[in-house]
MARBASE-594700 format. One line per field, with one value per residue (C-alpha): residue number from 1; x negated, y, z. Coordinates in Angstrom, 2 decimals, padded with zeros to 5 digits. Layout:
% residues N
k = c(NUM;...)
east = c(X;...)
north = c(Y;...)
up = c(Z;...)
***
This chain:
% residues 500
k = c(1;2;3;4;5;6;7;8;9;10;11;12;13;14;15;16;17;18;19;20;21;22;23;24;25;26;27;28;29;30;31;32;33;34;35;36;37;38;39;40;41;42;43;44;45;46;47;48;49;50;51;52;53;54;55;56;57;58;59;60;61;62;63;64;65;66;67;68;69;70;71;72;73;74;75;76;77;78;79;80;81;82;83;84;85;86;87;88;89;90;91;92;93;94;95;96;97;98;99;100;101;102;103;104;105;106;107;108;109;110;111;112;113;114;115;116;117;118;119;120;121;122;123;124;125;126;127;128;129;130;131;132;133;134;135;136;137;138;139;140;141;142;143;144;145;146;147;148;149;150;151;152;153;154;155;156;157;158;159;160;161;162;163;164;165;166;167;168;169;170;171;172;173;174;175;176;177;178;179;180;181;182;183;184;185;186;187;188;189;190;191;192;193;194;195;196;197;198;199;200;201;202;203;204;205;206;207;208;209;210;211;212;213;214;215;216;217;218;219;220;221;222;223;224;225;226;227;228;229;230;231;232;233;234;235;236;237;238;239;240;241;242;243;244;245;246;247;248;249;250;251;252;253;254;255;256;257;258;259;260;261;262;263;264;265;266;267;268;269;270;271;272;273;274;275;276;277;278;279;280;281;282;283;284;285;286;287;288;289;290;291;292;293;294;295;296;297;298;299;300;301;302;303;304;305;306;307;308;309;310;311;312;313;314;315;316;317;318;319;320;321;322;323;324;325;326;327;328;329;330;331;332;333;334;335;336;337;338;339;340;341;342;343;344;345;346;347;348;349;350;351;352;353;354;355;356;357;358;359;360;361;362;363;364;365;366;367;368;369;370;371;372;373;374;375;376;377;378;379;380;381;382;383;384;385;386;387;388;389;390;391;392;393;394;395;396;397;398;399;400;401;402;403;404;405;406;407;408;409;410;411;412;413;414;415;416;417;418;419;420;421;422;423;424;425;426;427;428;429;430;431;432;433;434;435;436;437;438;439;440;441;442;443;444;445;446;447;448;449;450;451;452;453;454;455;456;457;458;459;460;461;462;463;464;465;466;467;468;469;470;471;472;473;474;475;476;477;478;479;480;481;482;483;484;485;486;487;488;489;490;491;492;493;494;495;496;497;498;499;500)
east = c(-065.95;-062.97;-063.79;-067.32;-066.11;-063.80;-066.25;-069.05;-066.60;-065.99;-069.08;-069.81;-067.34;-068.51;-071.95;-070.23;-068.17;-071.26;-073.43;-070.14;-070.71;-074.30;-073.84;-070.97;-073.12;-076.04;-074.27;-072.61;-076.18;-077.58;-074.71;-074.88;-078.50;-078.34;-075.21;-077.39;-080.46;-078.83;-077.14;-080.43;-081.45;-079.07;-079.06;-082.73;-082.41;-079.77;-081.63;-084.99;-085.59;-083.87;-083.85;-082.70;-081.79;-079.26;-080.34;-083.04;-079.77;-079.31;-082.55;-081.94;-078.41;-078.67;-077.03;-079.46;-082.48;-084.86;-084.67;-086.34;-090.09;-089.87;-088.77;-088.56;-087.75;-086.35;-085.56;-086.92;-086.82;-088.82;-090.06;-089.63;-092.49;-093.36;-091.17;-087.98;-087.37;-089.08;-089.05;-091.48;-092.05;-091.82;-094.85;-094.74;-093.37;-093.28;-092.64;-090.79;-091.35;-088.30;-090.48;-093.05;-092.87;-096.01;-097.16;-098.06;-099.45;-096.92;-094.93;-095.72;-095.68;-098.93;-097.28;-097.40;-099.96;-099.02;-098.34;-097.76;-096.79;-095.88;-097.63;-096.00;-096.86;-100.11;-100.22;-102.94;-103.00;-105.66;-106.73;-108.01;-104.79;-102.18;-103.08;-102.61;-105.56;-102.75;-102.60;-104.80;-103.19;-103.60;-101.53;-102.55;-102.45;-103.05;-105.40;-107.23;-109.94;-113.45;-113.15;-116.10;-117.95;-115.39;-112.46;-110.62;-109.32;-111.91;-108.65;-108.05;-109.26;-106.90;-106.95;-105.56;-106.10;-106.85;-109.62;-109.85;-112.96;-114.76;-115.45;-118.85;-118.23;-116.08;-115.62;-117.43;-113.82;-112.64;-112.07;-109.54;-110.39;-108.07;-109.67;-107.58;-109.13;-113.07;-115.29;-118.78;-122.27;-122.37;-125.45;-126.15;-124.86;-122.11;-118.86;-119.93;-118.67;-115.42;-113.72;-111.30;-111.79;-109.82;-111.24;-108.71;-110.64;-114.12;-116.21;-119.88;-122.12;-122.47;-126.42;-126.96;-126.34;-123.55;-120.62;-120.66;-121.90;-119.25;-116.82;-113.91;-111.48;-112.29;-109.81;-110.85;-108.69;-110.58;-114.14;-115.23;-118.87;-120.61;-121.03;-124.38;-125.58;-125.70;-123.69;-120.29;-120.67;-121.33;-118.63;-115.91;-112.64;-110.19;-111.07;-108.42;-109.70;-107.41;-109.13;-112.31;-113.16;-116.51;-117.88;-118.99;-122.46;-122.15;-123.21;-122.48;-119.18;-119.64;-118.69;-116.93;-113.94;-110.13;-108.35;-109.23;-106.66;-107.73;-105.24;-107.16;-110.20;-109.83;-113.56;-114.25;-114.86;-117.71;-119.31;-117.92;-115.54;-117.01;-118.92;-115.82;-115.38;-113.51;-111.01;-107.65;-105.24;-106.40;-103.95;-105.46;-102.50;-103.74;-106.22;-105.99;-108.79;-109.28;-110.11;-112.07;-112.02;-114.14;-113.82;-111.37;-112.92;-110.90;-109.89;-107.37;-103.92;-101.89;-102.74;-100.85;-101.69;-099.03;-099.84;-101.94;-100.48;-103.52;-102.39;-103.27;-104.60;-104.15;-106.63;-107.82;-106.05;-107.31;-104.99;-105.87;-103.36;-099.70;-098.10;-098.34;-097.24;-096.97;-094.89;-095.50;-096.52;-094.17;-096.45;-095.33;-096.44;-097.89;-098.31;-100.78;-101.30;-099.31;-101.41;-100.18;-099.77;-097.93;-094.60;-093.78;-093.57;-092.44;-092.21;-090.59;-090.74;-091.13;-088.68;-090.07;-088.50;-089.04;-088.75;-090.07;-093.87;-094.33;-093.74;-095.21;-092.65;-093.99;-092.45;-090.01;-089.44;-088.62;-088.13;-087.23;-086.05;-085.80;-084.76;-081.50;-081.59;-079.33;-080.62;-080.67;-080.63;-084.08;-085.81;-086.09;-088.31;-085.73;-088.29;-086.89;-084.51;-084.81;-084.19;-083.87;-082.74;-083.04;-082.11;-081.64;-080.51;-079.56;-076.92;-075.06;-075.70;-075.05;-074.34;-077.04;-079.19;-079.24;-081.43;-079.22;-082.08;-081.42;-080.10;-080.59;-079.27;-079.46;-077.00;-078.90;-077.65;-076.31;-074.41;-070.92;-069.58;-067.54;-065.41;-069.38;-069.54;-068.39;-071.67;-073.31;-074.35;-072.78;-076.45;-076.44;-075.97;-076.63;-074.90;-076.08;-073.34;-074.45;-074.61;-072.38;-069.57;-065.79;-063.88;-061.60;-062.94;-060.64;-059.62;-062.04;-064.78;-067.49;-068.83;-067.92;-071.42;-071.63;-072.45;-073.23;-071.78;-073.12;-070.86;-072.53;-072.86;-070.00;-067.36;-064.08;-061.47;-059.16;-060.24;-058.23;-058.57;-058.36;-061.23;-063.36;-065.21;-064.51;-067.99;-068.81;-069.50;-071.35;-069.84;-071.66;-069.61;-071.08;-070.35;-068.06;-065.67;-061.67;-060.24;-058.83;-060.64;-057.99;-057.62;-057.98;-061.88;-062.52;-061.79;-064.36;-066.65;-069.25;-068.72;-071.76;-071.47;-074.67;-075.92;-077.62)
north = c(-004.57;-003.69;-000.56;-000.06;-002.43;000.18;002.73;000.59;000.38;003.94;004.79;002.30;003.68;007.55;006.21;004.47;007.63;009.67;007.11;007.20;011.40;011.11;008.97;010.82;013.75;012.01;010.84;014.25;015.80;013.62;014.29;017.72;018.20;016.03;018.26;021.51;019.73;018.68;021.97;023.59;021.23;021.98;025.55;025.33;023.40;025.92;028.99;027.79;029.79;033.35;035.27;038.78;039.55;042.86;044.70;044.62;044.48;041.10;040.10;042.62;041.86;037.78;035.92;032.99;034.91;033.12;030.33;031.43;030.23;031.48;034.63;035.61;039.69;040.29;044.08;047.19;048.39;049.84;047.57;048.27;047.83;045.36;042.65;044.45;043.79;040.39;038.19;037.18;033.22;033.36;031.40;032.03;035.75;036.05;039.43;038.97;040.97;043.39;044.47;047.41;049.62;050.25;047.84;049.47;048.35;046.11;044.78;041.76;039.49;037.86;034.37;034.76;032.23;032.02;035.51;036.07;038.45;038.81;040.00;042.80;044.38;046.96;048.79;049.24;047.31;048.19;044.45;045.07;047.02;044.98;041.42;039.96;037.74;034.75;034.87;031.59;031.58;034.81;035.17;038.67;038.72;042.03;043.99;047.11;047.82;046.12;043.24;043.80;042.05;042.15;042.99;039.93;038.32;035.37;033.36;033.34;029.87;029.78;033.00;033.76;036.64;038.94;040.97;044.02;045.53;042.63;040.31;041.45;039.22;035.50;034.82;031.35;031.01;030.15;026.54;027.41;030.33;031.15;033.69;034.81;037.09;036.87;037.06;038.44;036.47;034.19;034.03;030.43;030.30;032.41;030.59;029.76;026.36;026.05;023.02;023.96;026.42;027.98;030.35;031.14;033.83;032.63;031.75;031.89;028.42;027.14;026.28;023.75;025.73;027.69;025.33;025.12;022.07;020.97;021.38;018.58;020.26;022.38;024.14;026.24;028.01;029.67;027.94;026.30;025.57;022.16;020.60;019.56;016.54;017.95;020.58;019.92;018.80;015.34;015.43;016.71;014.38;016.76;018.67;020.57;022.10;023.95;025.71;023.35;020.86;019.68;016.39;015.06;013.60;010.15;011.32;014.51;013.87;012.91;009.50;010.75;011.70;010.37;012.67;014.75;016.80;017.74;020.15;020.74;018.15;016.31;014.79;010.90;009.15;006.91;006.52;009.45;008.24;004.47;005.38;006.97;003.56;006.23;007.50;006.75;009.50;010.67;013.33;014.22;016.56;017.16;014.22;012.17;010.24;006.17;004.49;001.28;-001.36;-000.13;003.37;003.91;002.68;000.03;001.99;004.31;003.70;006.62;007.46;010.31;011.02;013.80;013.94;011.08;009.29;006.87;003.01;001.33;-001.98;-004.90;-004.40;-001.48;000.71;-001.35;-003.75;-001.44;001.12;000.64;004.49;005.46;008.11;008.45;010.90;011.54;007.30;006.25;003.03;-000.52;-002.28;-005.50;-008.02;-006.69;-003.07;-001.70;-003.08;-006.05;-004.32;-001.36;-000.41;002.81;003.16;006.96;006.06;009.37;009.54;005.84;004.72;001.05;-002.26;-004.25;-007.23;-010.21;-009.95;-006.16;-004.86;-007.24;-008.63;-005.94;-002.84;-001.70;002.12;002.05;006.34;006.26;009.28;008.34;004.58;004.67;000.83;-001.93;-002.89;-006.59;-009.39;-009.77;-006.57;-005.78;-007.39;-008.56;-006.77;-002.98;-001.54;001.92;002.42;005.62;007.14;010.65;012.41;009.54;006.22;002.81;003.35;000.14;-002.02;-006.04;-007.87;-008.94;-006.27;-004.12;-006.47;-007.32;-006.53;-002.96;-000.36;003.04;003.73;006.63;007.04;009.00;012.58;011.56;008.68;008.57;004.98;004.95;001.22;000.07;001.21;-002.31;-003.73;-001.77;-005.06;-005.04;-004.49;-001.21;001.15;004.47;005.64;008.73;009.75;011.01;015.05;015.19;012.57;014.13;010.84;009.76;006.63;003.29;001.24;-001.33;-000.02;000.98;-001.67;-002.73;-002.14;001.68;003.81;006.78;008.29;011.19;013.29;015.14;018.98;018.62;016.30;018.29;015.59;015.31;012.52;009.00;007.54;003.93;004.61;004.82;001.76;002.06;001.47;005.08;007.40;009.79;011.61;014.49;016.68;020.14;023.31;024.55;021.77;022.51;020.07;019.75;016.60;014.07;013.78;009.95;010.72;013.49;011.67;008.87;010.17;013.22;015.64;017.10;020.27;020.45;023.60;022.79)
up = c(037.48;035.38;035.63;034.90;031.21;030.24;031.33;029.04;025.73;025.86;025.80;023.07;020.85;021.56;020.12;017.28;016.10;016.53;014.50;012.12;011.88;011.33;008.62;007.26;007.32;005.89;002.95;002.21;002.65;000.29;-002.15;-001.76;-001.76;-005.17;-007.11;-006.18;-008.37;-011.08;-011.25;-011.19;-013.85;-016.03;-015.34;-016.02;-019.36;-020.90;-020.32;-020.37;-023.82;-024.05;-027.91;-027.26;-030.77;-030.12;-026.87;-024.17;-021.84;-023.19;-020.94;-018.23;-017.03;-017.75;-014.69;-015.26;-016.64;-013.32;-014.68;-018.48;-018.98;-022.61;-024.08;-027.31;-028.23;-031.43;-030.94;-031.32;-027.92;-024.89;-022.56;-018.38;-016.22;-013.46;-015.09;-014.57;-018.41;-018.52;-015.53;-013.20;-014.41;-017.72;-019.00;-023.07;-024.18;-028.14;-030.22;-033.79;-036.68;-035.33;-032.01;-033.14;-029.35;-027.83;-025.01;-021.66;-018.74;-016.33;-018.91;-019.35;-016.21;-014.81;-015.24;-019.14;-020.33;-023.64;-025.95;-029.37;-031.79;-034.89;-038.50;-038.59;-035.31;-036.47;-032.72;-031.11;-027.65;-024.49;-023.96;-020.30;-018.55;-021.03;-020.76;-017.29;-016.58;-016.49;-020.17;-021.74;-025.28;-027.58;-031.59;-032.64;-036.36;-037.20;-035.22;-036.82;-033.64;-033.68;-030.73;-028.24;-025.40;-021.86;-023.87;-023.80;-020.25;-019.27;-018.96;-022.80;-024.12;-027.91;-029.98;-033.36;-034.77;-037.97;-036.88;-039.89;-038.55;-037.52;-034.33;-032.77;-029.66;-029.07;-025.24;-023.84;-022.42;-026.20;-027.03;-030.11;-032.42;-035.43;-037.90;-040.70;-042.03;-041.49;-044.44;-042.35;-042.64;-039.65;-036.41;-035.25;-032.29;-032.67;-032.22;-028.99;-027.37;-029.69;-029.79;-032.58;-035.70;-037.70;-040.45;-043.51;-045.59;-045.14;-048.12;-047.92;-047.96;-044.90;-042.92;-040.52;-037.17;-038.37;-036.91;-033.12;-032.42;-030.25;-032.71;-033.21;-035.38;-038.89;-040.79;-044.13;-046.11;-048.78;-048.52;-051.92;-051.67;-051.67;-048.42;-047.84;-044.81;-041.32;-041.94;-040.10;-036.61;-035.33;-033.14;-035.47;-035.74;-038.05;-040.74;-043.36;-046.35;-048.27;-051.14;-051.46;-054.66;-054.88;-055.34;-051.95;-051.16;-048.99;-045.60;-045.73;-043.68;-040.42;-039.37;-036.07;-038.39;-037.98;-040.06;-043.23;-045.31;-048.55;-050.49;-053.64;-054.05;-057.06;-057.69;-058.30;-054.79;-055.31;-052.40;-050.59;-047.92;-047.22;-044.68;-042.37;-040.22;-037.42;-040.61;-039.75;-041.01;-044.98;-047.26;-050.67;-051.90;-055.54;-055.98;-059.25;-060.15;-060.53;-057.48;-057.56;-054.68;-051.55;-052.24;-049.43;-045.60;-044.05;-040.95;-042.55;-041.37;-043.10;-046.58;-048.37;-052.19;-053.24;-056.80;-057.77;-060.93;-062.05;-062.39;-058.86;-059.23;-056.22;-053.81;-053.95;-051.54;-048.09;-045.88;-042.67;-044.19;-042.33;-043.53;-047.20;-049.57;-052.91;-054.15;-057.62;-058.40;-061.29;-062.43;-062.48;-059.19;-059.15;-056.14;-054.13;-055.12;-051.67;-048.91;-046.79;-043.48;-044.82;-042.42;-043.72;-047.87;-049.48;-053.39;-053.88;-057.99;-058.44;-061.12;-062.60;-061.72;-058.06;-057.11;-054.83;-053.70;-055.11;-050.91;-047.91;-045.18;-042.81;-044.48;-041.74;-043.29;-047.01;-049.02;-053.06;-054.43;-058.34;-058.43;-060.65;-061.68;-060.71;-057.20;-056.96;-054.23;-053.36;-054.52;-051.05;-047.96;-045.25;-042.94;-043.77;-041.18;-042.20;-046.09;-048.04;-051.08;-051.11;-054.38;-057.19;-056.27;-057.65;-060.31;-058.59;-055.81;-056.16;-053.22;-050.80;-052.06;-049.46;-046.69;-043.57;-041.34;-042.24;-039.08;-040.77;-044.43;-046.14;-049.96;-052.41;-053.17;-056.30;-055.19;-056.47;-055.92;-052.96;-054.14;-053.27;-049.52;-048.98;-049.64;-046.64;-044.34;-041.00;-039.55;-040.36;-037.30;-039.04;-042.45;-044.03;-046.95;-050.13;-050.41;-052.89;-051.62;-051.35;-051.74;-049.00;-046.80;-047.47;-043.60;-043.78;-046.26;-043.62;-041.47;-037.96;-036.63;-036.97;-034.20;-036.25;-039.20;-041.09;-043.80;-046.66;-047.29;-049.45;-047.83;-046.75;-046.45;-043.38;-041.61;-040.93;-037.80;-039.61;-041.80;-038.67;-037.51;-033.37;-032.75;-034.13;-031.10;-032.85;-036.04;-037.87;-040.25;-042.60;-040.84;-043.73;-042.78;-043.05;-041.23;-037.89;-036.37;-034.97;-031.40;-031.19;-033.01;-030.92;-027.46;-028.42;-030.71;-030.02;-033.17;-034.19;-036.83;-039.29;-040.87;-043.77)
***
C-alpha cells in the first residue's frame, strides 16, 4: 500500500509539472504570438505610405516596402516590370508632376485600385495592356487621344479626366465621372447610370434628359444658364455651382436636396429655397441680398454666407440651423438674429458690441477674428467650451469674462498682454498662444488644468520648468525654436515641433 501511494503522488506531480509546461508554453505562445502583431502593426502603420522623392532605389531596396498600400513617385525615372519597382499590394499608386516616363505594360501591379496622375503628365498611355483590370479609381487630367468604346477596364467605376479630343463613349461601370474640360453638345442618355458628376468647362443650357437620372451629386464649374423645373434629377442630394447666378424659379430645385454650394449666386431668394424640406447643409459664398423671414427652409443645419453684409433682423435666419458662418457680418446683433439652437458661431469680421441674450445658451464653439473691445463678464454664454480669436482680439480681458465652462482657448494673433494670462479660468484644458507672443511665462500665470500648451510662430524663449502647469503632457513649440528643451519637460511632456 505504501508503495503503490508513492507510486500515485509521483505520478500526480509528473502531470502537474506537465500541466505547469503547457501552461508555461501557452502563456509564452500567446505573448509571443501577440509582440509579432503589434510589430506588424506598427511596421504596417509606418510604411503604409512610401514618397520616393530622390531615386526609384528608394522603393526598390526598402526593407519594409511589403507592407506599403500607397505609393507615391515623385521622380523622373523608369519604371521595372512585374512589380519589381512597385510592389505587389499596393492598392493606390499616384504620379507627381516630377514623373513624365512612359508607362508600359507590367508596371503597375494588379492590386492597384486606385491610380492617379498628375496635370502635367501629357503621355500617351495604351488603356487595355497598362491598366490592370484591378484598377476601380482613374485621375487622368490631361489626355490628348479620343476615349472609345472597350478602352477603359470594366472595373473602373470613378474617373477624372481632361479629355482634349472628346469622350465618344462613358463605361456603364462609371458611378463618378469628373470632366474638366468638356464643352461638346450632350445625347440623352449619355452619362449613363452616374451617380456623381463632375463637369468644370461645360456651358450650354441644359434639357430635361440631359442629367442621368440617377444622379445624386452635381458639380458645375463654368455653367451660367437659368435652370428651368425638371431639369436636375429627382434624386440629386449635392449640387456645387461655381460660376452660376441666375434668379431661381421655386421648383426648379429638387426637393431631394441636402446640400447646395453656391460660389457666385447673388439673386433675391423669394421663394426659391422654401420648398427644400431635405436642405440641411447651404454655402452662398458671394450672396448679399435682404432676406425676409421664411426665405430660408427650416431643415438647414449649417449655413455659411462668406460675404453677406445686409443687417439681419431676429428671426429670420431659422432655429433648425446649429453651424453658422458669417465671415464678412460687421452689423450690430440684436436678441434673436443668431438662431436659438446654434452650437458652432464663426463671426470672423464682426467688430460691434455683445452682450447678454445676443448668442443662445447652446453655443458650444465660439470664432471672432476682429473683436478688439474690452471683453466683459457676461458677454459670453457659459455654454462655450471652445472659443476663438484668430487675428484681432479683445484689447483687454476683465475678469470672469472668459466663461469657466470653456476647455479650448485660442489668444488672438495680435495679443500682447501676457500680465492677463492670469485670467484664463482653470477649465481651460487647451491654450493656444498668440502668434506673435515672445514674453517669458511667470510660475503661476497659466492655469493648473492644462494638458496642452501651444507656443506661437514667434516664441523663442528658453523654457522654465516652473512656468509649466504639471498637468501639461503635451507641449507644441515652432520649428525655428533655439532652445534646448529641459529634461524635467521632456521626460513628462510629448514635444511636438510645428511647421507653420
Amino acid at each position: 500500500m505504501h508503495n503503490n501511494n508513492n507510486n500515485n503522488n509521483i505520478y500526480n506531480n509528473i502531470n502537474n509539472n506537465n500541466n505547469h509546461d503547457k501552461l508555461f508554453f501557452s502563456i509564452w505562445r500567446n505573448k509571443y504570438i501577440l509582440s509579432e502583431i503589434q510589430r506588424h502593426h506598427r511596421l504596417y502603420n509606418e510604411n503604409k505610405i512610401i514618397e520616393i522623392d530622390c531615386s526609384m532605389d528608394q522603393l526598390r531596396y526598402h526593407p519594409h516596402r511589403r507592407y506599403a498600400t500607397e505609393i507615391i513617385i515623385g521622380v523622373d525615372e523608369e519604371l521595372e516590370p512585374y512589380g519589381q519597382a512597385i510592389p505587389y499590394g499596393t492598392t493606390k499608386l499616384e504620379f507627381s508632376s516630377r514623373f513624365n516616363r512612359t508607362i508600359k505594360e507590367g508596371d503597375i501591379p494588379a492590386t492597384v485600385t486606385v491610380l492617379k496622375f498628375s496635370f502635367e503628365y501629357i503621355l500617351p498611355i495604351d488603356f487595355k495592356s497598362v491598366l490592370p483590370p484591378s484598377v476601380t479609381d482613374l485621375f487622368l487630367p490631361n489626355y490628348h487621344e479620343v476615349i472609345t468604346p472597350d478602352m477603359l477596364p470594366p472595373s473602373l467605376t470613378v474617373l477624372k479626366i481632361r479629355p482634349d479630343k472628346g469622350i465618344k463613349y462613358i463605361p456603364n461601370s462609371l458611378k463618378s465621372l469628373s470632366l474638366f474640360s468638356f464643352n461638346q453638345s450632350i445625347i440623352p442618355g449619355y452619362f449613363g447610370s452616374l451617380v456623381e458628376l463632375n463637369l468644370e468647362s461645360f456651358n450650354h443650357p441644359f434639357k430635361a434628359g440631359d442629367l442621368p437620372s440617377a444622379c445624386e451629386k452635381i458639380k458645375l464649374g463654368d455653367y451660367d444658364h437659368p435652370i428651368e423645373p425638371n431639369v436636375l434629377p429627382s434624386q440629386l442630394k449635392t449640387l456645387k455651382l461655381k460660376s452660376f447666378n441666375h434668379p431661381i424659379p421655386h421648383n426648379a430645385l429638387p426637393e431631394s436636396l441636402t446640400n447646395i454650394k453656391l460660389h457666385e449666386f447673388d439673386q433675391p431668394l423669394s421663394n426659391s429655397l422654401s420648398s427644400l424640406k431635405s436642405l440641411k447643409k447651404l454655402k452662398m459664398l458671394t450672396f448679399n441680398q435682404d432676406m425676409l423671414i421664411g426665405e430660408l427652409p427650416n431643415s438647414i443645419e449649417t449655413l455659411q454666407l462668406s460675404f453677406f453684409i445686409k443687417l439681419l433682423k431676429p428671426n429670420v435666419l431659422p432655429p433648425s440651423i446649429t453651424t453658422l458662418k458669417l465671415f464678412y457680418y460687421d452689423n450690430q446683433l440684436e436678441p434673436q438674429v443668431i438662431p436659438p439652437n446654434v452650437q458652432h458661431l464663426e463671426l470672423m469680421s464682426y467688430s460691434q458690441n455683445l452682450g447678454k441674450h445676443l448668442f443662445p445658451n447652446t453655443l458650444k464653439v465660439l470664432s471672432l477674428s476682429e473683436y478688439r473691445n474690452c471683453l466683459l463678464e457676461n458677454d459670453l454664454p457659459s455654454s462655450i467650451t471652445e472659443l476663438r480669436f484668430d487675428y484681432n482680439g479683445p484689447s483687454s480681458f476683465n475678469i470672469n469674462s472668459i466663461p469657466p465652462s470653456v476647455t479650448i482657448l485660442k489668444l488672438a494673433t495680435d495679443y500682447n498682454h501676457p500680465d492677463q494670462l492670469h485670467i484664463i479660468p482653470n477649465s481651460v484644458l487647451d491654450l493656444r498662444l498668440p502668434r506673435f507672443y515672445n514674453d517669458p511665462l511667470q510660475v503661476g500665470l497659466l492655469p493648473e488644468s492644462l494638458t496642452k500648451l501651444q507656443f506661437g510662430y514667434h516664441y523663442n524663449r528658453l523654457l522654465d520648468p516652473a512656468t509649466i502647469p504639471q498637468s501639461v503632457n503635451l507641449i507644441e513649440i515652432p520649428d525655428y525654436y533655439q532652445h534646448p528643451i529641459p529634461d524635467s519637460i521632456s521626460k513628462r511632456c510629448k514635444i511636438k515641433i510645428n511647421y507653420w
